[in-house]
Backbone as CSV, one residue per row, in Angstrom:
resi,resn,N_x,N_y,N_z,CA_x,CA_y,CA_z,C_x,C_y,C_z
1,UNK,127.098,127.686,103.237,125.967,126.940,103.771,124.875,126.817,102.708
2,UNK,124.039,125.523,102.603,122.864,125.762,101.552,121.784,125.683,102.431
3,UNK,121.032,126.338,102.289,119.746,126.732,103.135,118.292,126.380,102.703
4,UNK,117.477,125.410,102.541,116.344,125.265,102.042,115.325,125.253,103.170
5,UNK,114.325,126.076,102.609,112.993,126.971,103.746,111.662,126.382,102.723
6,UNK,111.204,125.217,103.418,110.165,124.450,103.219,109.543,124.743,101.637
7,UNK,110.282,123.634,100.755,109.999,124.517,99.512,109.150,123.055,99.294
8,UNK,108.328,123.805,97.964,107.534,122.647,97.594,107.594,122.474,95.437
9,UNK,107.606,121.183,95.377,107.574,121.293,94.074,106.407,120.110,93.795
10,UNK,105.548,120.854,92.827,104.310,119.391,92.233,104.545,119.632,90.368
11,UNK,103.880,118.329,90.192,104.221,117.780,88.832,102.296,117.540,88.564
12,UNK,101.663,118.629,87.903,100.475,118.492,87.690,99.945,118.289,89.079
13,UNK,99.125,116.731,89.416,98.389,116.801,90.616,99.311,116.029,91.957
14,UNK,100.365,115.536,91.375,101.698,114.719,92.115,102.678,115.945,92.839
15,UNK,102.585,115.834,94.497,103.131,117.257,94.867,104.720,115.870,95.259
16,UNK,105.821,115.947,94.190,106.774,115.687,94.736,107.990,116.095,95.764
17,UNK,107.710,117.695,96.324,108.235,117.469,97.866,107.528,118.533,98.226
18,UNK,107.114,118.162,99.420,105.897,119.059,99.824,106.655,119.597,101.061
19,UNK,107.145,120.945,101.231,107.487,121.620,102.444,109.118,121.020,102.989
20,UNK,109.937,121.086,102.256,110.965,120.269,102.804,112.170,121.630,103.618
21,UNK,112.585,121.113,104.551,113.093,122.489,104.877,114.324,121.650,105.855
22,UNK,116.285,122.550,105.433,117.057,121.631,106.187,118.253,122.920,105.380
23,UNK,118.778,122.597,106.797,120.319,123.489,106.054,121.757,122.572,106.199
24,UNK,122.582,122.612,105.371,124.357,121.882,105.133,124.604,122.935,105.336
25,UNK,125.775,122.468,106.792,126.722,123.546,107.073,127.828,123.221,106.366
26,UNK,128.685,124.110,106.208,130.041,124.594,105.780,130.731,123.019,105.982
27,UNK,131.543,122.461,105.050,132.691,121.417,105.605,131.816,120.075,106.060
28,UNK,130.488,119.812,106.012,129.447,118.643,106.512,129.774,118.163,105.288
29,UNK,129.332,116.672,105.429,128.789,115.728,105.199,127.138,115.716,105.269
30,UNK,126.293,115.705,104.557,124.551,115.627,104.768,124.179,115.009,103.899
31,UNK,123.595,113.788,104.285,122.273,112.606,103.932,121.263,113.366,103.108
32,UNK,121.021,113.069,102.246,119.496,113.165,102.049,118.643,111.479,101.899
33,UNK,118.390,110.938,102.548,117.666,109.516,102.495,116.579,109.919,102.087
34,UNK,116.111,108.534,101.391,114.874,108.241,100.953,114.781,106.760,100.461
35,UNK,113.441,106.371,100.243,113.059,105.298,98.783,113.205,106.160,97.393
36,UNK,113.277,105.384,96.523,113.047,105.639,95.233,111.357,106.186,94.945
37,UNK,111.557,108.092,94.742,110.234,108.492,94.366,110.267,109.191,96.096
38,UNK,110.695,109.612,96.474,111.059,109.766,97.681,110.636,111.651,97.761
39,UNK,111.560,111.916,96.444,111.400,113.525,96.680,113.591,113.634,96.239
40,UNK,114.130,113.192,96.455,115.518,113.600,97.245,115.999,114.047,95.513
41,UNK,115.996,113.400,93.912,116.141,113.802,92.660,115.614,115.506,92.851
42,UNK,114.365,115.409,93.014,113.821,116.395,92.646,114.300,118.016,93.747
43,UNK,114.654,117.175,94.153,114.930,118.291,96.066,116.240,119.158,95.588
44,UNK,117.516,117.937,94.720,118.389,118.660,94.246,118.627,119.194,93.146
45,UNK,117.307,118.952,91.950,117.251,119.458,90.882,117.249,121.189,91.366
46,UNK,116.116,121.198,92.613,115.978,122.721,92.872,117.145,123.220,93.719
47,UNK,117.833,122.876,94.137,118.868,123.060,94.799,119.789,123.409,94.088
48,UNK,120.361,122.957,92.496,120.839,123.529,91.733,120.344,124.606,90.979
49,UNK,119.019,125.060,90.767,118.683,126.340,90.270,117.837,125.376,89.305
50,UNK,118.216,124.002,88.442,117.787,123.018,87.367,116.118,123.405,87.114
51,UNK,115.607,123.117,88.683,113.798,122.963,88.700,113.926,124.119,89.520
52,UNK,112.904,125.387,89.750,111.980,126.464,90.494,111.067,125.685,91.294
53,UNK,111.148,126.069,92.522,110.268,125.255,93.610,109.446,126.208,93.113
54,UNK,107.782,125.596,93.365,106.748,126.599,93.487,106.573,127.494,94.656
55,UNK,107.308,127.110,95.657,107.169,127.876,96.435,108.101,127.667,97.818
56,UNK,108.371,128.530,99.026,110.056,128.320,99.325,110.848,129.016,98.952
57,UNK,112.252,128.966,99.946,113.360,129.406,99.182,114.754,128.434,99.318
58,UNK,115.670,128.983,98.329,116.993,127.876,98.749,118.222,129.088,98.136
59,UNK,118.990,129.151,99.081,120.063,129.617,99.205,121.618,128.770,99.638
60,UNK,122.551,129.085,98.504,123.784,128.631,98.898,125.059,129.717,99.483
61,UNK,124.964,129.568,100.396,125.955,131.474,101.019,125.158,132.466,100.589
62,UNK,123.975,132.099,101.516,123.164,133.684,101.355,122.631,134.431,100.401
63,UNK,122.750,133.742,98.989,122.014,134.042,97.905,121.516,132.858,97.139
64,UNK,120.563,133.139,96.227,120.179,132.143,95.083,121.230,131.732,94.350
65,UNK,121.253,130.383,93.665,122.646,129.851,92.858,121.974,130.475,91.448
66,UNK,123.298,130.940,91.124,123.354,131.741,89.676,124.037,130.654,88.541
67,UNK,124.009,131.183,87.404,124.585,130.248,86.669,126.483,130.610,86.860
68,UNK,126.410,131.993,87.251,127.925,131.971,87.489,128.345,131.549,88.614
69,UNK,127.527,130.910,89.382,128.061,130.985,91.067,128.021,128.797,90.940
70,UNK,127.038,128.741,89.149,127.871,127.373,88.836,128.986,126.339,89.391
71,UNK,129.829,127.856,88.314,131.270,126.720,88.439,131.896,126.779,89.909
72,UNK,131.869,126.879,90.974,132.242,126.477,91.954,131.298,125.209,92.934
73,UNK,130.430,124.806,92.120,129.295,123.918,92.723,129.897,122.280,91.866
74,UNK,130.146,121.379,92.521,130.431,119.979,91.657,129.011,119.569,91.870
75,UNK,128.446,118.651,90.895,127.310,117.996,90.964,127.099,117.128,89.785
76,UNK,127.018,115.865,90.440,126.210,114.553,90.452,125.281,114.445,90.207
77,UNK,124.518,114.050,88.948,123.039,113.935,88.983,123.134,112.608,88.699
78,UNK,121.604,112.563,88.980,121.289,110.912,88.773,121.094,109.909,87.520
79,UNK,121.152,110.453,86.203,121.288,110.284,85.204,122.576,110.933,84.597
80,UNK,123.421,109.538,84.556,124.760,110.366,84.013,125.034,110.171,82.573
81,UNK,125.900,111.103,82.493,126.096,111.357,81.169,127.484,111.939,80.382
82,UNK,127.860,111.216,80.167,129.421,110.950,79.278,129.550,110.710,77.844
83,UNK,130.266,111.652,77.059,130.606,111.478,75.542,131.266,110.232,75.205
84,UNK,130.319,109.236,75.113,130.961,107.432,74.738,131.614,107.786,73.774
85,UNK,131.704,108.109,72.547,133.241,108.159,71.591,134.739,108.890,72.516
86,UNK,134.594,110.285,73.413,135.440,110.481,73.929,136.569,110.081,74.728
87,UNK,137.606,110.204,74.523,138.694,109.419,75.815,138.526,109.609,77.340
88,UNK,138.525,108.929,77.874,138.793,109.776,79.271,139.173,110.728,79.817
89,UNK,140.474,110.981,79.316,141.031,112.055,79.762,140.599,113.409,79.232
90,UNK,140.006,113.023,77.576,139.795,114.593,77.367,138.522,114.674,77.721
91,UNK,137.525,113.453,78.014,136.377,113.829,78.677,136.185,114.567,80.135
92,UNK,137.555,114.289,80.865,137.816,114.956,81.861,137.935,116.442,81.938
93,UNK,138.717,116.442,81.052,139.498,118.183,80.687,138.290,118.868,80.186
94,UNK,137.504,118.375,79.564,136.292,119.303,78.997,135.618,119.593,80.128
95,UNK,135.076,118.442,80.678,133.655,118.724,81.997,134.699,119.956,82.731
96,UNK,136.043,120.368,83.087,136.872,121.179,83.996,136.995,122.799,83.262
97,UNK,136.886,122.336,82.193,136.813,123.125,81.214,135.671,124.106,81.259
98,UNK,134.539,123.421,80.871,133.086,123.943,80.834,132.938,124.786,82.379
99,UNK,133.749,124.366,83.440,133.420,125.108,84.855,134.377,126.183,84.852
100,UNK,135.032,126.501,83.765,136.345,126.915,83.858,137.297,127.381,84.869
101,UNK,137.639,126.188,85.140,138.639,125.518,85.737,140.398,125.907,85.413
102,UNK,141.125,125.639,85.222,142.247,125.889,85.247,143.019,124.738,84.423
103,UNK,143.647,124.213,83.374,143.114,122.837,82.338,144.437,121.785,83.092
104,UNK,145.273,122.651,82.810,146.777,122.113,83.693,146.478,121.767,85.475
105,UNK,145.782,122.205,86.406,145.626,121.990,87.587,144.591,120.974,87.976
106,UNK,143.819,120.840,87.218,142.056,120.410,87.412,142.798,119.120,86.364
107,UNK,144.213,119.146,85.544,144.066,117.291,84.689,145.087,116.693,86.023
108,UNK,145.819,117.450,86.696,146.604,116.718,87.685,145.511,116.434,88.575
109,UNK,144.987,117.127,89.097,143.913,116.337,90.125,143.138,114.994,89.520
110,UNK,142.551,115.417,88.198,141.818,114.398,87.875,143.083,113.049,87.769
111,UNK,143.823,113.208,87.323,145.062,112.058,87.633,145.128,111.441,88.747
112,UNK,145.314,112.085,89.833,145.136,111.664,91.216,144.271,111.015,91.253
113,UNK,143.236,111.460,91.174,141.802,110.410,91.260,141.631,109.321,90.532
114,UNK,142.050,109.452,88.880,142.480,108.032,88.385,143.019,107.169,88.824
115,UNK,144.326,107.737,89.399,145.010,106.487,90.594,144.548,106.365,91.164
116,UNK,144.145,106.808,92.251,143.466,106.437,93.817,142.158,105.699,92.891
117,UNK,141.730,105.556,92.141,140.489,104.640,91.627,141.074,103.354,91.403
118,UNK,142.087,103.169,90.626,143.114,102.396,89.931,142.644,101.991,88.477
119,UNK,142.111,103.583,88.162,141.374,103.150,86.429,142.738,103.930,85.222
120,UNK,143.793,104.490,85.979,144.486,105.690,85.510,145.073,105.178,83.955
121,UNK,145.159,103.832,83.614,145.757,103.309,82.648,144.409,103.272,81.547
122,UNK,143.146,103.238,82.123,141.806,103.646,80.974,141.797,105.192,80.874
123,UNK,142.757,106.190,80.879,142.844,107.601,80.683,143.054,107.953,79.039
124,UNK,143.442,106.941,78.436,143.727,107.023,76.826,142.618,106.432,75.955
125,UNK,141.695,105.221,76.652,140.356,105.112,76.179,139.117,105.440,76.360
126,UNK,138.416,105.062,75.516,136.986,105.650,74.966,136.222,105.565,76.137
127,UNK,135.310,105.840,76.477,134.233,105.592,77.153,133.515,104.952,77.066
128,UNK,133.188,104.562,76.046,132.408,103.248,75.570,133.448,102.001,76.148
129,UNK,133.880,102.092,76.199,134.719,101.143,76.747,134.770,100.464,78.165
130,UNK,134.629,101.294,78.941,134.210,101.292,80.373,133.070,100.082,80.893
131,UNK,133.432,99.860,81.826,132.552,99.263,82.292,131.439,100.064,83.275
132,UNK,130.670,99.779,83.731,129.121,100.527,84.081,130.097,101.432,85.181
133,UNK,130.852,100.302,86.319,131.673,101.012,87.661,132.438,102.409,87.028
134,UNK,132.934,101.741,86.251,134.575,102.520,85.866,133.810,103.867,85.162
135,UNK,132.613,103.593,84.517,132.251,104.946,84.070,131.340,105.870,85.319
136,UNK,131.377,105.134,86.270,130.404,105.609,87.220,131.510,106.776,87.784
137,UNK,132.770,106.196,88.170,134.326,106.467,88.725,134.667,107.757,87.854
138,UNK,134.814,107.688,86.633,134.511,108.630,85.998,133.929,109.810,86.120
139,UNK,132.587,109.994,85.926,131.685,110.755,86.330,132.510,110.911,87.687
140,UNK,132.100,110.794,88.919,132.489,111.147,90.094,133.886,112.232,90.015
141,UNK,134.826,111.773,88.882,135.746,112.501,88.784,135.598,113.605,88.540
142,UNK,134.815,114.093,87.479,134.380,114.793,86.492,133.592,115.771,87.518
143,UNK,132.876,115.233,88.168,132.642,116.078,89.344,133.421,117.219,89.899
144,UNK,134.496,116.292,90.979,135.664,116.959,91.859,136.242,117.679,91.267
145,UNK,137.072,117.420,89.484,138.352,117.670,89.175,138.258,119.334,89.256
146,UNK,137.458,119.973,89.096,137.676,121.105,89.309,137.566,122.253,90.456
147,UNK,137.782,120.929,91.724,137.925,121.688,92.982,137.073,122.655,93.550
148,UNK,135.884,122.167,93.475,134.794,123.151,93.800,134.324,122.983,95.231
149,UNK,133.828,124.030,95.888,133.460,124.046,97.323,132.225,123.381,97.959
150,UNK,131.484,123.220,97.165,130.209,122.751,96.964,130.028,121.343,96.202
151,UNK,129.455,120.331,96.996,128.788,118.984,96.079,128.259,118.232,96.649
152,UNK,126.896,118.433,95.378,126.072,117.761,95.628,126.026,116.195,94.585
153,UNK,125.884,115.176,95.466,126.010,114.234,94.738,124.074,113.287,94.799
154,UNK,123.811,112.865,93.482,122.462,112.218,93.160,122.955,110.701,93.263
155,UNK,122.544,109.908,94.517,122.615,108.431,94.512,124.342,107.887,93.529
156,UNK,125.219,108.678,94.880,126.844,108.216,93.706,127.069,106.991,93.793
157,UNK,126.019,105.691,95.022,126.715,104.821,94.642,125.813,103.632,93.589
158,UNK,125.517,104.532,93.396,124.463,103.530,91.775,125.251,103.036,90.934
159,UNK,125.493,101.802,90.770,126.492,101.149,90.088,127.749,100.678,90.364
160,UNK,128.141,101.101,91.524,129.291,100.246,92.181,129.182,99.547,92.902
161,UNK,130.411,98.352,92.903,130.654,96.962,93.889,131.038,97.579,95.309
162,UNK,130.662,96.595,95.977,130.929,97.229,97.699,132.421,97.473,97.974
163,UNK,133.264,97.140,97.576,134.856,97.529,97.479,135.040,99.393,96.506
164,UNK,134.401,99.508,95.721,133.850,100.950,95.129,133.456,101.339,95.985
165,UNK,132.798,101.070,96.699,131.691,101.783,97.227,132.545,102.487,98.577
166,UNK,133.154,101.365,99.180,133.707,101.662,100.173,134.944,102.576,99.631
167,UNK,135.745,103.033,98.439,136.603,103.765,98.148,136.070,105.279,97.994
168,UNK,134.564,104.870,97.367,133.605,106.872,97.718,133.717,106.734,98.665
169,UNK,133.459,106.066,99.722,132.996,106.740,100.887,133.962,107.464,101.457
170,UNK,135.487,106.852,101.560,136.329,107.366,101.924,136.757,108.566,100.868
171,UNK,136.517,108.657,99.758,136.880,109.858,98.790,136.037,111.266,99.585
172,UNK,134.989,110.477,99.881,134.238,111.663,100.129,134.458,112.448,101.892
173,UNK,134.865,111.789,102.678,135.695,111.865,103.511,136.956,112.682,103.478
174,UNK,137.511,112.008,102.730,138.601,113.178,102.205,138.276,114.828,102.135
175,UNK,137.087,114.589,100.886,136.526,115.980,100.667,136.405,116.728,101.854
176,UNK,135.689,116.102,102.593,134.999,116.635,103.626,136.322,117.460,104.812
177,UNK,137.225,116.478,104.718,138.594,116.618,105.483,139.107,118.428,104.662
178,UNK,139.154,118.358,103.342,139.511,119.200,102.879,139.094,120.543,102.929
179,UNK,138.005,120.258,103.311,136.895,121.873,103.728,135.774,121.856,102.715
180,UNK,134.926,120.801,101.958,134.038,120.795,100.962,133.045,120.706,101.981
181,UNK,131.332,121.431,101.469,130.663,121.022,101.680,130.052,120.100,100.539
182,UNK,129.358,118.685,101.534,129.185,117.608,100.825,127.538,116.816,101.243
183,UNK,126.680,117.096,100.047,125.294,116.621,100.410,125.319,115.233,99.822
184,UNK,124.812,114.536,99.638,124.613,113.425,98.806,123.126,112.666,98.966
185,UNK,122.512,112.275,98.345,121.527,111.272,98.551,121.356,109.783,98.057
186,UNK,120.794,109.178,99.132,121.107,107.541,99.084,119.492,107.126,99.334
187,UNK,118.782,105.887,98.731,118.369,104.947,99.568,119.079,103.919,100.414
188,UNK,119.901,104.341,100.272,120.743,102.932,101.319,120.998,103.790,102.417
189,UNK,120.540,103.271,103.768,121.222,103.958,104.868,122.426,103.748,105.817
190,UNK,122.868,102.396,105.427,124.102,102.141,106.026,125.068,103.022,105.531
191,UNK,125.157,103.899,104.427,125.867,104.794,103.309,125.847,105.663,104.211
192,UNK,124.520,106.423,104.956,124.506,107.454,105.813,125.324,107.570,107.260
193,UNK,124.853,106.726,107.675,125.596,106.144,109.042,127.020,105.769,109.038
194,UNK,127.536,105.703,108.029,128.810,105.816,107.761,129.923,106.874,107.928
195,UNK,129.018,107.770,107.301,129.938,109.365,107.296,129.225,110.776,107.315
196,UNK,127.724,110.606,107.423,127.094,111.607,107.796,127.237,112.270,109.792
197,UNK,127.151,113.222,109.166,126.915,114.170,110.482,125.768,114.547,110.973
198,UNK,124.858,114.623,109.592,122.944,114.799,110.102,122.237,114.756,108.664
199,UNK,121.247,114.287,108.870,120.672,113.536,107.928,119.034,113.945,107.979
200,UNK,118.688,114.310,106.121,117.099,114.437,106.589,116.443,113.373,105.421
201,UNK,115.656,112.574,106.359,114.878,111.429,105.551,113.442,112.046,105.234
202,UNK,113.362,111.386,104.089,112.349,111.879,103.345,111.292,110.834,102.995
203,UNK,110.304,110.495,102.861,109.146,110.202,101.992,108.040,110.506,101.159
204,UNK,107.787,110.303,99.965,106.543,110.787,99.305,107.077,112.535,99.463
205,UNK,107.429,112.557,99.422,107.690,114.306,99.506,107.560,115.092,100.641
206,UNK,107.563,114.115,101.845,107.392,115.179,103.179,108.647,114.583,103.918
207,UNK,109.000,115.434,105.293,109.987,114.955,105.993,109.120,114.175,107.077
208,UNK,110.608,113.057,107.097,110.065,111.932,108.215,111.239,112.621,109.401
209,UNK,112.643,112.583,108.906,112.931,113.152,110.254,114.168,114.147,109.729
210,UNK,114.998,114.715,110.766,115.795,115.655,109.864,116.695,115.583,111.860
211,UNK,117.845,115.710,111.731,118.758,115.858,112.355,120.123,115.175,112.654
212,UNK,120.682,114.832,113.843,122.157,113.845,113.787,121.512,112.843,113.661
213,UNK,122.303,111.947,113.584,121.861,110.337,113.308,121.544,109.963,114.347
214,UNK,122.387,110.344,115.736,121.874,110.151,116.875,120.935,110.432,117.790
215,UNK,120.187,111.766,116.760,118.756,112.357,117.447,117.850,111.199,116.359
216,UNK,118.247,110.937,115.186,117.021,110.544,114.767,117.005,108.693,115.274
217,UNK,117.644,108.301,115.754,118.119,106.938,116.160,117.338,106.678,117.387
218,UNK,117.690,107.960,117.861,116.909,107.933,119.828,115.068,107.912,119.054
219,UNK,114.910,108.847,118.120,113.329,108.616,117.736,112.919,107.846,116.811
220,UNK,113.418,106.818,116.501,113.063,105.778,115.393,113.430,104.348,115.959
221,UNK,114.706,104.571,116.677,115.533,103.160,117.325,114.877,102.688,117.564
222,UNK,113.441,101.711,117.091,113.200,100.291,118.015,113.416,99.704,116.825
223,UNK,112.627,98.561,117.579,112.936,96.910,116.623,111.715,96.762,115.987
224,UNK,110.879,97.792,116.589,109.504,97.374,115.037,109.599,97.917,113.893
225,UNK,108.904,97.054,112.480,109.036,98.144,111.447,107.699,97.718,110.821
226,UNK,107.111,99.383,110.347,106.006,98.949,109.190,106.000,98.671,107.957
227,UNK,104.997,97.304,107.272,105.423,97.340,106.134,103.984,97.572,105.417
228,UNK,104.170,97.978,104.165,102.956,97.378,103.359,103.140,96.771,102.188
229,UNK,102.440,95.659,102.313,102.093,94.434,101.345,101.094,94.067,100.955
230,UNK,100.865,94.457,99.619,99.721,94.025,99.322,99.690,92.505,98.760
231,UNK,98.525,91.539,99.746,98.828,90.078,99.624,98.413,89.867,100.659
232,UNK,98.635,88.252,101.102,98.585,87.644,102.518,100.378,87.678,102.577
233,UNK,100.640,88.181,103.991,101.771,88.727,104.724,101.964,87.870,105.428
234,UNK,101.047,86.953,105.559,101.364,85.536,106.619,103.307,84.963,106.414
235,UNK,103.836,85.175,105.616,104.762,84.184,105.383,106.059,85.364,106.112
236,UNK,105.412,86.507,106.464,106.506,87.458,107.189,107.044,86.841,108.053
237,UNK,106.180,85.742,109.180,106.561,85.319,110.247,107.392,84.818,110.379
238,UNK,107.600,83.898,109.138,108.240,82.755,109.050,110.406,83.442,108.877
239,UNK,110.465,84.669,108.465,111.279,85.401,108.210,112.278,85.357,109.564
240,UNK,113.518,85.159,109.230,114.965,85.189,110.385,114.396,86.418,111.409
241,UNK,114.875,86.839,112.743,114.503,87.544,113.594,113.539,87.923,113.360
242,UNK,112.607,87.769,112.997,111.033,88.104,113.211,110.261,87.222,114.260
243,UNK,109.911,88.069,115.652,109.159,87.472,116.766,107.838,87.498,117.199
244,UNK,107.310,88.395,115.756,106.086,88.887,116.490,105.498,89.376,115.002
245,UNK,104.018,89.574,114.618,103.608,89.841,113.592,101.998,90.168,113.662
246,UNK,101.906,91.362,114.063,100.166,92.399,113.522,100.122,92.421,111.907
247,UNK,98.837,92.050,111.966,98.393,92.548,110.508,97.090,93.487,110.380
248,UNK,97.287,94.697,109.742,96.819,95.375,109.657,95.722,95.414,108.182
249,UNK,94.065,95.561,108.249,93.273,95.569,106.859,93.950,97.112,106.556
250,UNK,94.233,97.281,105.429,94.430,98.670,104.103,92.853,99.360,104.189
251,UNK,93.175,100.438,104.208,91.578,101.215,104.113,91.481,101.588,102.891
């Protein structure tokens, strides 16, 4: 289970998550939603041990993550990063490597996943080579291949076509089938509603809501939404299903 108890992290006078508090059970699927600037980067930087909340705690099975308690954690960050001269494959074997992994067990899996991607024939070239998807596919691999119990993934579908997209979702499904626990964070929420089990949305660094999709649906479900625009908003009206339109002065 990973356990986070209202932790807070600020950047000088910018408090980027202020009090955030939510636990992933065992074998879940869990959302972290947001906008961009949201809090959800920074939420799992500390979640990996990466950033020290100022204050709070976060536990994965009942203790703090160690650097040895690492290699059983897969993780996705949001800035990826791949040896462009390297091949694929041995870029694979290294990232499995570095978790130490098992080199013979962790390149058959990563194989598997080449196929089920259908990139398995780019396993002999460079990385530079790749296209933005295929290196995205990559990474994601580089993740799993070493069969870890734990993953957290930073916005995985940044850079893939909706046919990609729809092949994570089901990858991650899989995982989930397999006994992984699996966090991920999206601004997209149709991503959530897809295959989450409970979900905590975030803004500006505080929580907006935190539970099943279907508790937070019953407290959010209407048809109004707020926006802010700075401008004349007059032309909202004019917008497909839009029936109705308050405008509010900015203080």
């Amino acid at each position: 289970m990973i356990d986070v108890h209202n932790i807070v992290k600020a950047y000088d006078s910018v408090i980027a998550v202020d009090g955030a508090s939510f636990n992933v059970n065992p074998g879940e699927i869990f959302g972290l939603i947001g906008p961009n600037g949201a809090g959800k980067t920074t939420t799992i930087r500390m979640i990996m041990n990466i950033l020290a909340p100022d204050s709070g705690s976060i536990s994965i099975d009942g203790k703090p993550l160690t650097e040895a308690d690492k290699a059983r954690v897969g993780y996705l960050p949001e800035e990826r990063g791949l040896y462009k001269k390297m091949k694929v494959g041995d870029m694979l074997a290294f990232l499995a490597e570095i978790k130490g992994a098992d080199r013979l067990q962790s390149a058959r899996r990563a194989d598997d996943w080449l196929r089920r991607f259908g990139i398995l024939e780019w396993k002999s070239r460079k990385v530079e080579e790749l296209s933005k998807g295929m290196a995205q596919k990559v990474q994601f691999i580089g993740t799993v291949a070493h069969d870890p119990d734990v993953l957290l993934f930073d916005e995985p579908f940044s850079g893939l076509d909706p046919v990609s997209q729809d092949l994570l979702l089901e990858a991650l499904l899989e995982l989930k089938q397999a006994g992984k626990t699996v966090l991920f964070s999206t601004h997209i929420m149709d991503h959530a509603e897809r295959i989450c089990e409970r979900i905590f949305l975030m803004n500006k660094g505080k929580a907006v809501a935190y539970g099943t999709l279907a508790e937070v649906k019953t407290r959010f479900g209407t048809d109004a939404a707020r926006v802010e625009y700075d401008g004349d908003a007059a032309f909202v009206a004019g917008l497909p299903y839009v029936t109705k339109l308050r405008m509010f002065p900015r203080w």
